[in-house]
Backbone of each chain as ProteinMPNN parsed JSONL, in Angstrom:
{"seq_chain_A": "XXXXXXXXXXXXXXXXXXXXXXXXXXXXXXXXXXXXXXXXXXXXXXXXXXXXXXXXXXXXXXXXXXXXXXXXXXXXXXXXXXXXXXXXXXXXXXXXX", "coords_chain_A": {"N_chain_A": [[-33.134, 2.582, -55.525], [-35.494, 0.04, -55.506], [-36.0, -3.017, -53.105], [-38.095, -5.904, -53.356], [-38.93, -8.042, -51.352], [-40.162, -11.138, -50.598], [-41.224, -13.612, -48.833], [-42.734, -17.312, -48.565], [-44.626, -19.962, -46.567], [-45.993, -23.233, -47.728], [-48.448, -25.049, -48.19], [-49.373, -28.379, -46.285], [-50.039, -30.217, -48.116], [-49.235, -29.342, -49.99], [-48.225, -30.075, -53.604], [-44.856, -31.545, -54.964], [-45.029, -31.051, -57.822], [-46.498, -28.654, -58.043], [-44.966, -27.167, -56.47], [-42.727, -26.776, -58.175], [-43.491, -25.854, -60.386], [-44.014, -22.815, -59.629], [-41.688, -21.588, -59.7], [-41.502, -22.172, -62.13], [-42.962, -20.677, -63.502], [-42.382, -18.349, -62.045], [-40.0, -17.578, -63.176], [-40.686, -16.323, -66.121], [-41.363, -13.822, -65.879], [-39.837, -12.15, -66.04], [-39.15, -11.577, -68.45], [-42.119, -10.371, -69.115], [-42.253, -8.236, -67.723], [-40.314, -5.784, -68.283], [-39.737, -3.896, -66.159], [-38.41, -5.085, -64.242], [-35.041, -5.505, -62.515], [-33.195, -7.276, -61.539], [-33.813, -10.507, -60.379], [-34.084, -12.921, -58.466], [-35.447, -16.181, -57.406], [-36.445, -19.116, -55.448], [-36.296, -22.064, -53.894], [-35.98, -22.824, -50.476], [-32.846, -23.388, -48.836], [-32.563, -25.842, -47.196], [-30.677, -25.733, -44.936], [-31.575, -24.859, -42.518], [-33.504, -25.094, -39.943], [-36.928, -24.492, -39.443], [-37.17, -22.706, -41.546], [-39.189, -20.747, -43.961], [-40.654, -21.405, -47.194], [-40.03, -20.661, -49.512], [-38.618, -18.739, -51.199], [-37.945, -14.872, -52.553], [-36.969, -12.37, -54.614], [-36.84, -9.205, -55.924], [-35.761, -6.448, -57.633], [-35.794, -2.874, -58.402], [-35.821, 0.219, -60.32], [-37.56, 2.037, -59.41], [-39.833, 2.88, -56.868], [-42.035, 3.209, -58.796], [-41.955, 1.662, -60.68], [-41.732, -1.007, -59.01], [-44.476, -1.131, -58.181], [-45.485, -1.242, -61.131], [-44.838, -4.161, -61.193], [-45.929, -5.344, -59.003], [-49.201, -5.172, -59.447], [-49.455, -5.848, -61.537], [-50.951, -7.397, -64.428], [-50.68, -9.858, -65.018], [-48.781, -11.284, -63.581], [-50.575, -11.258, -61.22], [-52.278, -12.838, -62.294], [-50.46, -15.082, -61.997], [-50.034, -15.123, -59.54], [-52.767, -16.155, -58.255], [-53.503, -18.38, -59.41], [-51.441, -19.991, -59.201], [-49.644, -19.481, -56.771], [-51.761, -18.875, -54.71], [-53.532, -21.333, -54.422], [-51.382, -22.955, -52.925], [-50.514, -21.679, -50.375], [-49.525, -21.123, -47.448], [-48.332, -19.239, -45.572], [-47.072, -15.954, -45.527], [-44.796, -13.522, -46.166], [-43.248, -10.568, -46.268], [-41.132, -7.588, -47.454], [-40.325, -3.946, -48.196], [-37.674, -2.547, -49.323], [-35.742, 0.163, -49.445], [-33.559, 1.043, -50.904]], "CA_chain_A": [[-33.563, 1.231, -55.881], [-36.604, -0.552, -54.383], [-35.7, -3.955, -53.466], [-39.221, -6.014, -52.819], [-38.531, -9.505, -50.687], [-41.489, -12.278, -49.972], [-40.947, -15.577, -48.443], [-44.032, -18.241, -48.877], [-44.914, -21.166, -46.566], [-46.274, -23.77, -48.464], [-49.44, -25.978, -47.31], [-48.962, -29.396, -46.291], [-50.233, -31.052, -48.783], [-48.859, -28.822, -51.674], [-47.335, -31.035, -54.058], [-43.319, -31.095, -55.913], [-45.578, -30.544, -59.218], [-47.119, -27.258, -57.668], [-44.251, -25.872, -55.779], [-41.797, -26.439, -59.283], [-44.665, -24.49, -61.4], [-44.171, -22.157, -59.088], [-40.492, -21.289, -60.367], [-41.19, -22.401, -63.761], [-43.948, -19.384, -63.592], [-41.719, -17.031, -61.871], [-39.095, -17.022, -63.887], [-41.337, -16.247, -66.895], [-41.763, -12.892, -64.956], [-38.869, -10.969, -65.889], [-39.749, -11.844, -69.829], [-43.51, -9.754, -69.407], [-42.152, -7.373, -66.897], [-39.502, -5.311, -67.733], [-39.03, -3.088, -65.072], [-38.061, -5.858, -63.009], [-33.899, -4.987, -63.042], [-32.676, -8.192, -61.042], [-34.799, -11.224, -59.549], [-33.852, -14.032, -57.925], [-36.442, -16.806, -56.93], [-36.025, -20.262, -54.984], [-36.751, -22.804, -52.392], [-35.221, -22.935, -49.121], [-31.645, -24.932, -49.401], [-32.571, -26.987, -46.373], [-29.634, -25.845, -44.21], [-31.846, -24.45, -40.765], [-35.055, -25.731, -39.345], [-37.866, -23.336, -38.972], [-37.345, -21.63, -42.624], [-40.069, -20.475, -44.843], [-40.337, -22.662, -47.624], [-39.943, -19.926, -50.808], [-38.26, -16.901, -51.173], [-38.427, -13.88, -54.265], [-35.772, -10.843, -54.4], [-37.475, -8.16, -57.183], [-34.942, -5.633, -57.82], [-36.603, -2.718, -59.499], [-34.789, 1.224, -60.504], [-38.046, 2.922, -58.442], [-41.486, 3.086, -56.493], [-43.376, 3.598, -59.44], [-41.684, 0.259, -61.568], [-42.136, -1.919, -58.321], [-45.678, -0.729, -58.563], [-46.027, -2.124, -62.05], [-44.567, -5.491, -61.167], [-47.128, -5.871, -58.154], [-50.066, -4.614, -59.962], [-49.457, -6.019, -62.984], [-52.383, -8.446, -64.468], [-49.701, -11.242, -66.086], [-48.208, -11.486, -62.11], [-51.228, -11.45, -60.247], [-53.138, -14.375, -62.507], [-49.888, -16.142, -61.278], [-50.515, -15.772, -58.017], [-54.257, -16.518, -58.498], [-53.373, -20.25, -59.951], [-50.395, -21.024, -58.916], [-49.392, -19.346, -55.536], [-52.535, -18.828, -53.449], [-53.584, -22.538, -54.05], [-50.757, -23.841, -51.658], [-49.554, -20.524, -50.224], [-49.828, -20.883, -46.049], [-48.12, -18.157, -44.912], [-46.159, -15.142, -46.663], [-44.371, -12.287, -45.267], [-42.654, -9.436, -47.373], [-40.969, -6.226, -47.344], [-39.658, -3.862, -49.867], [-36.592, -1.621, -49.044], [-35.507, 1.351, -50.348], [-32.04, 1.609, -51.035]], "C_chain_A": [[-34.557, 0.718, -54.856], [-36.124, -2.262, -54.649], [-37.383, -5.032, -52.684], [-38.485, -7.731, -52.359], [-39.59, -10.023, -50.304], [-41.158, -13.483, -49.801], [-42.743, -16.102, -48.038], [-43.466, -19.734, -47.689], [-45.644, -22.126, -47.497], [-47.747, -24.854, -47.784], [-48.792, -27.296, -47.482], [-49.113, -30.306, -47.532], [-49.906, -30.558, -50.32], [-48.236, -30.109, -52.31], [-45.772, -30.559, -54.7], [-43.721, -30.179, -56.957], [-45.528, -29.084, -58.835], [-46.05, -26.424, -57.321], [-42.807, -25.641, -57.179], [-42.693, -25.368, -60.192], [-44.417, -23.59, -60.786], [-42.608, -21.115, -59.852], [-40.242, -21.562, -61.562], [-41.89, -21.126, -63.793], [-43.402, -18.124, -63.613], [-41.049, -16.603, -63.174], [-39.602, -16.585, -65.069], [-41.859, -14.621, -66.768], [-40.832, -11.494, -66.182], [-39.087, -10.749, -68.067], [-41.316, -10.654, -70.551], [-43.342, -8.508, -68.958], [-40.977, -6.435, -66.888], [-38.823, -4.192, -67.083], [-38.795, -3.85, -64.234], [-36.205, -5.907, -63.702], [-33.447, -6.329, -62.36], [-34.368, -9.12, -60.182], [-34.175, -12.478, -59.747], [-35.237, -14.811, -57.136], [-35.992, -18.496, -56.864], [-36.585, -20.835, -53.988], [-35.932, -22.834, -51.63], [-34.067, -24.558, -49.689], [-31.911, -25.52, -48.236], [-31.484, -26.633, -45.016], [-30.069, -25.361, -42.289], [-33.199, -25.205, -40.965], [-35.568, -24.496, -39.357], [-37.83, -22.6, -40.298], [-38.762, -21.724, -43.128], [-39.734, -21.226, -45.681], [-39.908, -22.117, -49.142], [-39.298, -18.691, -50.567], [-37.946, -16.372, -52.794], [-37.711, -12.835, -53.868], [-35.933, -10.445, -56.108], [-36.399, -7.147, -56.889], [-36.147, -4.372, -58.777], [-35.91, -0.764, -59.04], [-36.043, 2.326, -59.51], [-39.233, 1.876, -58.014], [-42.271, 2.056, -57.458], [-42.993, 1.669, -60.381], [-41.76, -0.59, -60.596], [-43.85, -2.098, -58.639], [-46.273, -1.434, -59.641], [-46.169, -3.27, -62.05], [-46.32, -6.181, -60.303], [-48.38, -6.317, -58.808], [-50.707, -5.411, -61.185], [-50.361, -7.42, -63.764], [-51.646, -9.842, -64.369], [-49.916, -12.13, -64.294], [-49.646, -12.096, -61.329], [-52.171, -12.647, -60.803], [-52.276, -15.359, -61.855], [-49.942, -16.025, -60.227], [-51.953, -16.567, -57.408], [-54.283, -18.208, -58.53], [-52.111, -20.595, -59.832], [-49.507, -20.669, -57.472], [-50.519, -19.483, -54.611], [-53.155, -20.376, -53.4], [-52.845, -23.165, -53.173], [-49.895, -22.634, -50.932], [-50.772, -21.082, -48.38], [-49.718, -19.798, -45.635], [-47.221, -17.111, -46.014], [-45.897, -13.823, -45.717], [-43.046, -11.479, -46.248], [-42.179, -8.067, -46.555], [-40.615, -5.351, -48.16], [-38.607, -2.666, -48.792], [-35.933, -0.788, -50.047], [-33.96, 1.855, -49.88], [-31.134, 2.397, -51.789]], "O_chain_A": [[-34.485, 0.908, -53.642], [-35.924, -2.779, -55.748], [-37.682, -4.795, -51.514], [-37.681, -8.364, -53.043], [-40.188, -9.317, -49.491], [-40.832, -14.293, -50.668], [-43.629, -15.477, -47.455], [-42.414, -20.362, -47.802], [-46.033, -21.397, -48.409], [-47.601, -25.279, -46.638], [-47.966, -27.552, -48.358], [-48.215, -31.093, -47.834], [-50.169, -31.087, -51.401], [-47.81, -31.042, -51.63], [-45.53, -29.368, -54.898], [-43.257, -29.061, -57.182], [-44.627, -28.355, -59.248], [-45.991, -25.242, -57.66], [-42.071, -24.655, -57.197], [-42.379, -24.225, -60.524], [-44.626, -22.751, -61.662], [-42.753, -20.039, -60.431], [-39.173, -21.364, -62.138], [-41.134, -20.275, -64.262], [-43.545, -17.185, -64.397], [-41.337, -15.701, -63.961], [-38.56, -16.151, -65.562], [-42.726, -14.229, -67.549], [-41.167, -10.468, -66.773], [-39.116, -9.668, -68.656], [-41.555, -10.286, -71.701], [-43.992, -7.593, -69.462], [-40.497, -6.146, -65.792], [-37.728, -3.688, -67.333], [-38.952, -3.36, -63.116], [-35.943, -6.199, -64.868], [-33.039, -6.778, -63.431], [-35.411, -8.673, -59.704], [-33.82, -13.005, -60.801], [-35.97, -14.163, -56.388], [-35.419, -19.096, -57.774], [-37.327, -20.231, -53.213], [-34.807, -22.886, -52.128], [-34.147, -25.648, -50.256], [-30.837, -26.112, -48.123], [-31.581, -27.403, -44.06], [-29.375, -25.437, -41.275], [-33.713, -25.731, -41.953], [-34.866, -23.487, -39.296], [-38.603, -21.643, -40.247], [-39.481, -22.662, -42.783], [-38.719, -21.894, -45.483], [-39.487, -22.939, -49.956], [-39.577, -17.815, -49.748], [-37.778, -17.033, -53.818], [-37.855, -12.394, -52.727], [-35.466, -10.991, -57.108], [-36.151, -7.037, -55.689], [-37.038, -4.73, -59.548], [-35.61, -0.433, -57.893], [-35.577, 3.308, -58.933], [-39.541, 0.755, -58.418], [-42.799, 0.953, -57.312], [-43.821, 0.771, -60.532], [-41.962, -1.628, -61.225], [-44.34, -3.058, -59.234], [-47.281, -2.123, -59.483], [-47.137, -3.812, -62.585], [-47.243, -6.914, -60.656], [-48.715, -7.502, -58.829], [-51.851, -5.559, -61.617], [-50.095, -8.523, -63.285], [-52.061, -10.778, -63.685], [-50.674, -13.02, -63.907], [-49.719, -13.258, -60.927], [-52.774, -13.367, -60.007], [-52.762, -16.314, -61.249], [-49.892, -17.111, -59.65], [-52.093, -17.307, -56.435], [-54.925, -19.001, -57.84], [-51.705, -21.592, -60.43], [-48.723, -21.529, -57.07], [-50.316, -20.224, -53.649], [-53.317, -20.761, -52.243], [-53.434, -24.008, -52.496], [-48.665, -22.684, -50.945], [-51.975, -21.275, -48.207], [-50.71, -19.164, -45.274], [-46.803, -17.483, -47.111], [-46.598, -13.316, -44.841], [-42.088, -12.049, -46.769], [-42.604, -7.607, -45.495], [-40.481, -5.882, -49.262], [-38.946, -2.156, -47.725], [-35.667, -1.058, -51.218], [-33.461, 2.592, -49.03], [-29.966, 2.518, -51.419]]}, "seq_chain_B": "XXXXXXXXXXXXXXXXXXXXXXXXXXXXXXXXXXXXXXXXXXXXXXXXXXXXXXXXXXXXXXXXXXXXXXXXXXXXXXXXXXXXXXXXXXXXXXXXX", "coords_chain_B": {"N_chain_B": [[-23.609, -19.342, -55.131], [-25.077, -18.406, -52.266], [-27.622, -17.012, -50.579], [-28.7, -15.494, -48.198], [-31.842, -14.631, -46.858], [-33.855, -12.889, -44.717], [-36.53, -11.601, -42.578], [-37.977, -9.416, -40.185], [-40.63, -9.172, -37.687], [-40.962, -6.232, -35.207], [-41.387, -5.604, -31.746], [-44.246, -4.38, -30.5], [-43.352, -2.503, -28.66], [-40.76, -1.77, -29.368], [-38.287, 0.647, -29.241], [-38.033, 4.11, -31.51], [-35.169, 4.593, -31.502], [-33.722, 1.933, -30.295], [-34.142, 0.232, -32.891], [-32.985, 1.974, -35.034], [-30.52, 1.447, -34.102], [-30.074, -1.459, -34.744], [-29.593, -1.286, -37.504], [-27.207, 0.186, -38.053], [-26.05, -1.154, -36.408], [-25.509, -3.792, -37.89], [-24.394, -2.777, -40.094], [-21.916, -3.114, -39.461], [-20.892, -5.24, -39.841], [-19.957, -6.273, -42.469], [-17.464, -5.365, -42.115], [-16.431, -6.991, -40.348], [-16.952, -9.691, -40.881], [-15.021, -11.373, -43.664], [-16.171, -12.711, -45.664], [-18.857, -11.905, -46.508], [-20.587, -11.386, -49.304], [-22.367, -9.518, -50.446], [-24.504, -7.521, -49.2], [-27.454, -6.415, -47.774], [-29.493, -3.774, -46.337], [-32.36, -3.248, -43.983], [-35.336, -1.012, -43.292], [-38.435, -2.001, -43.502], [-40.2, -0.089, -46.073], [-42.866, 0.756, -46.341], [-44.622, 0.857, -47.999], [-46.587, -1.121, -48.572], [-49.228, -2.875, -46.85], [-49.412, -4.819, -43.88], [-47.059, -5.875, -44.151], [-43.801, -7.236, -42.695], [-41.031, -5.812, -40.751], [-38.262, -5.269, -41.088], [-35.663, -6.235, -43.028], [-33.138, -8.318, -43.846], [-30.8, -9.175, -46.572], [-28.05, -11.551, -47.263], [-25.133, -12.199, -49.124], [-23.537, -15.292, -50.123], [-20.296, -16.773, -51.188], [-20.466, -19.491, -51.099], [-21.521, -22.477, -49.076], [-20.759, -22.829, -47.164], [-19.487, -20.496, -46.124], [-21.18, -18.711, -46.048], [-22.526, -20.49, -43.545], [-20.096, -20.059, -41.87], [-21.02, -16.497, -41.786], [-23.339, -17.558, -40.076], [-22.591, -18.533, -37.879], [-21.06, -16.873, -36.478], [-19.003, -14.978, -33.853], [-19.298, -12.346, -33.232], [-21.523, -11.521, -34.975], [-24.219, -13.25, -33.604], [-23.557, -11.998, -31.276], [-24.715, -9.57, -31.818], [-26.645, -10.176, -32.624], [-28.504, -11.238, -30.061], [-27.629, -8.776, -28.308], [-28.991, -6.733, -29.524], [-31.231, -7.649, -31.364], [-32.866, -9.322, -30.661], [-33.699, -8.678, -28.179], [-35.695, -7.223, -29.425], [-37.245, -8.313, -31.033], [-40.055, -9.791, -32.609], [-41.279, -11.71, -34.705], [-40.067, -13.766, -36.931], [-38.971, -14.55, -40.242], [-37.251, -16.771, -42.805], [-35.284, -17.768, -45.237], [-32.438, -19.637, -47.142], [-31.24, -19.121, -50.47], [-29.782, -20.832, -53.137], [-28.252, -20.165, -55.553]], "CA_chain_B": [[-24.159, -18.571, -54.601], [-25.972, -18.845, -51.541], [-28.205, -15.575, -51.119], [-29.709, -15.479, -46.896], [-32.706, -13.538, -46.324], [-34.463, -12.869, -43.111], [-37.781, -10.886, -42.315], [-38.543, -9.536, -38.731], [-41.512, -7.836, -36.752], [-40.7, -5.931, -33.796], [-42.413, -5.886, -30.762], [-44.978, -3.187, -30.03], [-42.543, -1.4, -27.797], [-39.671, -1.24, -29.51], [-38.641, 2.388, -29.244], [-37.168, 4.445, -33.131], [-33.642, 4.393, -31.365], [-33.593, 0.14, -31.094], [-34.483, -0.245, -34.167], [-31.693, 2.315, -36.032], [-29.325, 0.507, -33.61], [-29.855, -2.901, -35.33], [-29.719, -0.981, -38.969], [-25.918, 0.849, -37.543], [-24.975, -2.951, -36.01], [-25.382, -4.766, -39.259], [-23.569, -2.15, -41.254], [-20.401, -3.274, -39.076], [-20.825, -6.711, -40.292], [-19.095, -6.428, -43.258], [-15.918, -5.246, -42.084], [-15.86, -7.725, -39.673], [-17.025, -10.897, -41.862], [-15.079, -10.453, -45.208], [-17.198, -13.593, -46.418], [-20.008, -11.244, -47.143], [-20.083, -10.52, -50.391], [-23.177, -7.967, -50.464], [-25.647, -6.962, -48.035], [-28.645, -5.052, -47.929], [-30.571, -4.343, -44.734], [-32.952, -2.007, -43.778], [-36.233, -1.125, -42.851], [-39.835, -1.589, -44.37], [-40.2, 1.25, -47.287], [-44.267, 1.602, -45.989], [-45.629, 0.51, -49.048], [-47.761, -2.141, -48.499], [-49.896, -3.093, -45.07], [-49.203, -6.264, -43.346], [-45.945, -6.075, -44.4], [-43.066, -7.283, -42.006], [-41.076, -4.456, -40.383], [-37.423, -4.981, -41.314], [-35.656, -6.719, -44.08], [-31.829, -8.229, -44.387], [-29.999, -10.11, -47.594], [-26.844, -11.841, -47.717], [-24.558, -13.195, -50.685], [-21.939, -15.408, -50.049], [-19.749, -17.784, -52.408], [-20.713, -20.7, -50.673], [-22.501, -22.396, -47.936], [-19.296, -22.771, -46.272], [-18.872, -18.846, -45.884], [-22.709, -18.51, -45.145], [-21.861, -21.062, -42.358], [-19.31, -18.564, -41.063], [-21.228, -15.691, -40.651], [-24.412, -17.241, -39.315], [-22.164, -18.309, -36.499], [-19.732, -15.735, -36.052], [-19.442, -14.655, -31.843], [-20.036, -11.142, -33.721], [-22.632, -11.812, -35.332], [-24.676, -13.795, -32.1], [-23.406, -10.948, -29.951], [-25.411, -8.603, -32.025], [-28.267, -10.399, -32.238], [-28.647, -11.169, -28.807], [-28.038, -7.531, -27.506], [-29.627, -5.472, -30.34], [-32.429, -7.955, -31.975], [-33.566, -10.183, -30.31], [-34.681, -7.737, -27.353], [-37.217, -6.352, -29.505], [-38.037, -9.36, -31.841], [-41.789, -10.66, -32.37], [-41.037, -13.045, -35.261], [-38.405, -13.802, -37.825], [-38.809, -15.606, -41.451], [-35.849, -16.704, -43.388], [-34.716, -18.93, -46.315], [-31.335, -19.53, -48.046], [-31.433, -20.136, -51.575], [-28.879, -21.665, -53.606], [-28.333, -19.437, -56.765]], "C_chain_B": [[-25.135, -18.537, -53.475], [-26.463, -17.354, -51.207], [-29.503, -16.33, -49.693], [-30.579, -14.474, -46.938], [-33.283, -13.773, -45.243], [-35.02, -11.664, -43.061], [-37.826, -10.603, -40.747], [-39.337, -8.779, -38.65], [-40.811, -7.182, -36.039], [-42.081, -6.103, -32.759], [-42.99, -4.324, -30.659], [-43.841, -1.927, -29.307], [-41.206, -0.859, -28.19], [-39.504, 0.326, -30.143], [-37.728, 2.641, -30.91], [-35.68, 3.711, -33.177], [-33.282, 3.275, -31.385], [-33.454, -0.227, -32.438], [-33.237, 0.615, -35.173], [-30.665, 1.84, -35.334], [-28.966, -0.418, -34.295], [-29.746, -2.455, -36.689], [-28.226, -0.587, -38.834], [-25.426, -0.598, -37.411], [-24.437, -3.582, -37.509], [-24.606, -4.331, -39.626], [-22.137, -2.41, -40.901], [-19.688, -4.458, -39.92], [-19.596, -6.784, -41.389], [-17.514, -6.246, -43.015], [-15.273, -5.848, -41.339], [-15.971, -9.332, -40.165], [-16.578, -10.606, -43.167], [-15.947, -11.548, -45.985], [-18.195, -12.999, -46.915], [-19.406, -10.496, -48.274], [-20.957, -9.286, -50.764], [-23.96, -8.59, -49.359], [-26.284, -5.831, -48.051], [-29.068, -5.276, -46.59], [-31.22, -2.947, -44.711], [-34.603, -2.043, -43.255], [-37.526, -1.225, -43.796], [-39.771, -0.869, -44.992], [-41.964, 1.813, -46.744], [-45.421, 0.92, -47.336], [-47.222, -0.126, -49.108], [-48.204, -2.355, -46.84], [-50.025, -4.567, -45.296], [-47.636, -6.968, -43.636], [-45.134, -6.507, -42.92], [-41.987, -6.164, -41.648], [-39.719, -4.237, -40.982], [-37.229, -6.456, -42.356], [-34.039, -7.067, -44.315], [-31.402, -8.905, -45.669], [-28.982, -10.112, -47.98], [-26.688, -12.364, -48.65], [-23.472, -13.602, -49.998], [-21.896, -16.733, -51.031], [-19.893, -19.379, -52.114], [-21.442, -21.081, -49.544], [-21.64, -22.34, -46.741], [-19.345, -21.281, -45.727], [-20.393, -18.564, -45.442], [-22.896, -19.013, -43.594], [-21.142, -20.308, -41.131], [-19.655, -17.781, -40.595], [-21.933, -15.997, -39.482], [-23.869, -17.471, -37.75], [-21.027, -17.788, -35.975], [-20.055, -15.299, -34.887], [-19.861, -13.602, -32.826], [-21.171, -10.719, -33.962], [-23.866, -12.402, -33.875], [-24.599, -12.683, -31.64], [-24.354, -10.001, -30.262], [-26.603, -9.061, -31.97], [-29.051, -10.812, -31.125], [-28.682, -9.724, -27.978], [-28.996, -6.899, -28.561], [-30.935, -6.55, -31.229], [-33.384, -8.807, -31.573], [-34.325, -9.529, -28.336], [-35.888, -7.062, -27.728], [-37.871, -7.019, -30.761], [-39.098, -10.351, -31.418], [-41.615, -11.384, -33.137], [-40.25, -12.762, -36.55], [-38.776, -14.967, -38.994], [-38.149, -15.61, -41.766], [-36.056, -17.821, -44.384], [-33.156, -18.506, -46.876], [-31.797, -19.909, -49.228], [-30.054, -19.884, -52.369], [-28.675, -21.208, -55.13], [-26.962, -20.242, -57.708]], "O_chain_B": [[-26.281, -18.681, -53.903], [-25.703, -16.453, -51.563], [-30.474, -17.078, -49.804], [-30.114, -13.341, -47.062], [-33.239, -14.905, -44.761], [-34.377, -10.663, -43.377], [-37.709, -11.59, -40.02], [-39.248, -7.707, -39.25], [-39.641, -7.544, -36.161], [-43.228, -6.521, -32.919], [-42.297, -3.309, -30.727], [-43.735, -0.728, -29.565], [-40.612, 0.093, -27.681], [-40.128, 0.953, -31.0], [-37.012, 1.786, -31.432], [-35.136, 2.931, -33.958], [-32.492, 3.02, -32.294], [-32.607, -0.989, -32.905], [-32.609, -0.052, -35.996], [-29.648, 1.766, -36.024], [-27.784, -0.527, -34.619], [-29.81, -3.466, -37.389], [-27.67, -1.161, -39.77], [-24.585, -1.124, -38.14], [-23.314, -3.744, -37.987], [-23.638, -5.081, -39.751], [-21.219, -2.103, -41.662], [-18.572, -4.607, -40.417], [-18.493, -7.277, -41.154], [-16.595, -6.836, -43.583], [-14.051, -5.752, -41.223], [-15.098, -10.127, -39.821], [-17.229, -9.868, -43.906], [-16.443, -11.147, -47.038], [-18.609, -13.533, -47.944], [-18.515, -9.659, -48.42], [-20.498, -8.258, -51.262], [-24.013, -9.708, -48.847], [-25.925, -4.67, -48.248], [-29.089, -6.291, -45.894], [-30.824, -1.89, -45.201], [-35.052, -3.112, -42.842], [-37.584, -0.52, -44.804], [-38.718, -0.361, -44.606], [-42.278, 3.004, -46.75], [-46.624, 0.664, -47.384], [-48.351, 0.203, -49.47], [-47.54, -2.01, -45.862], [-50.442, -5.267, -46.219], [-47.217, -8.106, -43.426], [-45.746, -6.162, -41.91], [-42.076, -5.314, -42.533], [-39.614, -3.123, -41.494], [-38.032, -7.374, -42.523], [-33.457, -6.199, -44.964], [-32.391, -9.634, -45.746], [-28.539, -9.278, -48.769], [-27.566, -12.986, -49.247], [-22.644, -12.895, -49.423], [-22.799, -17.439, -51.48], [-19.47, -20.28, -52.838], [-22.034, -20.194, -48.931], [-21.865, -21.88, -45.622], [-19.145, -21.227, -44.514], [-20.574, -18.148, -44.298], [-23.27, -18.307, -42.657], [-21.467, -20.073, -39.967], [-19.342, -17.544, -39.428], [-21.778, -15.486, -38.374], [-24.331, -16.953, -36.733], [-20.226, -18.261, -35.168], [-21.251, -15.149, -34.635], [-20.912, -13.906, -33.391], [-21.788, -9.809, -33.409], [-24.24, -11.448, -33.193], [-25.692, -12.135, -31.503], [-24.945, -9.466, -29.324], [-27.538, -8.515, -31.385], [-30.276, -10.745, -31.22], [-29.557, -9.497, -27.142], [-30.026, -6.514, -28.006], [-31.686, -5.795, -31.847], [-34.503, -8.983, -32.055], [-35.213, -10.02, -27.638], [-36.765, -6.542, -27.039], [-38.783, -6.507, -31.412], [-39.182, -11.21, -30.541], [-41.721, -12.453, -32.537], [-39.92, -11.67, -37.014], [-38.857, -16.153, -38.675], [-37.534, -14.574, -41.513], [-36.943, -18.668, -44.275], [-32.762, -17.348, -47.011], [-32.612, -20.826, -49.322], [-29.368, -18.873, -52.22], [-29.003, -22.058, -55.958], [-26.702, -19.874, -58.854]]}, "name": "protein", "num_of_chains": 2, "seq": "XXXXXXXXXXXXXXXXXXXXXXXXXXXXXXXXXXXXXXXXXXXXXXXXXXXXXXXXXXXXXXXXXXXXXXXXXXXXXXXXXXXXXXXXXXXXXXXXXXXXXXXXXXXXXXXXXXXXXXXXXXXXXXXXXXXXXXXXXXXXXXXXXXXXXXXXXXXXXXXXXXXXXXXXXXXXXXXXXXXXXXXXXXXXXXXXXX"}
């Protein structure tokens, strides 16, 4: 299993509107995409200081079906118009379990 | 459902053996927090460049039990001897499933 993880800062001036589209979008994901086997997507519950402000847990049965998700046109217009407009920072990994 | 993740670099120097130390530590975790209900951890897969280097994610049934581990002496003890000697920076979010 490849499990892919990305957490998103958010710019200051993002707005509620922008950062809810953001999870109305996602979730719309697993609908276009399915080699995506589990995904979880959310905002930080508030409980430490210093968090990132988004996080994304892609589940996916290999490589090659992470691959599609990334890649994949649907995904990357949403990042185009609706993440990289208020996207500060982002930091990812994918693990292979 | 509360569902912790956390991203780290290392530092330039940290040698192979550090680094499968803190992948061996974690794996204790569980048998010493039974609040964890899964856990993944592990290292980068390589995939992508600019990626972050390692990769953990907890589940627990509440924030209460999330609470627990993050400050378990156990927990602390490990990340004080084994991660935080060879940590360059650290993202995280909880989210609230």
């Amino acid at each position: 299993m490849i499990r892919h993880i990305v957490l998103f800062t958010w710019t200051d001036d993002a707005t509620d509107e922008q950062k809810e589209t953001v999870t109305a979008e996602l979730r719309k994901l697993p609908g276009v995409i399915p080699q995506l086997r589990a995904y979880t997507v959310g905002a930080d519950a508030g409980l430490n200081q210093g968090n990132h402000d988004y996080g994304v847990v892609a589940d996916f049965d290999s490589v090659d079906d992470y691959l599609v998700y990334r890649d994949h046109p649907y995904h990357q217009e949403l990042i185009a118009q609706h993440i990289k407009p208020i996207l500060a920072t982002r930091a990812a990994v994918q693990l292979s379990l």
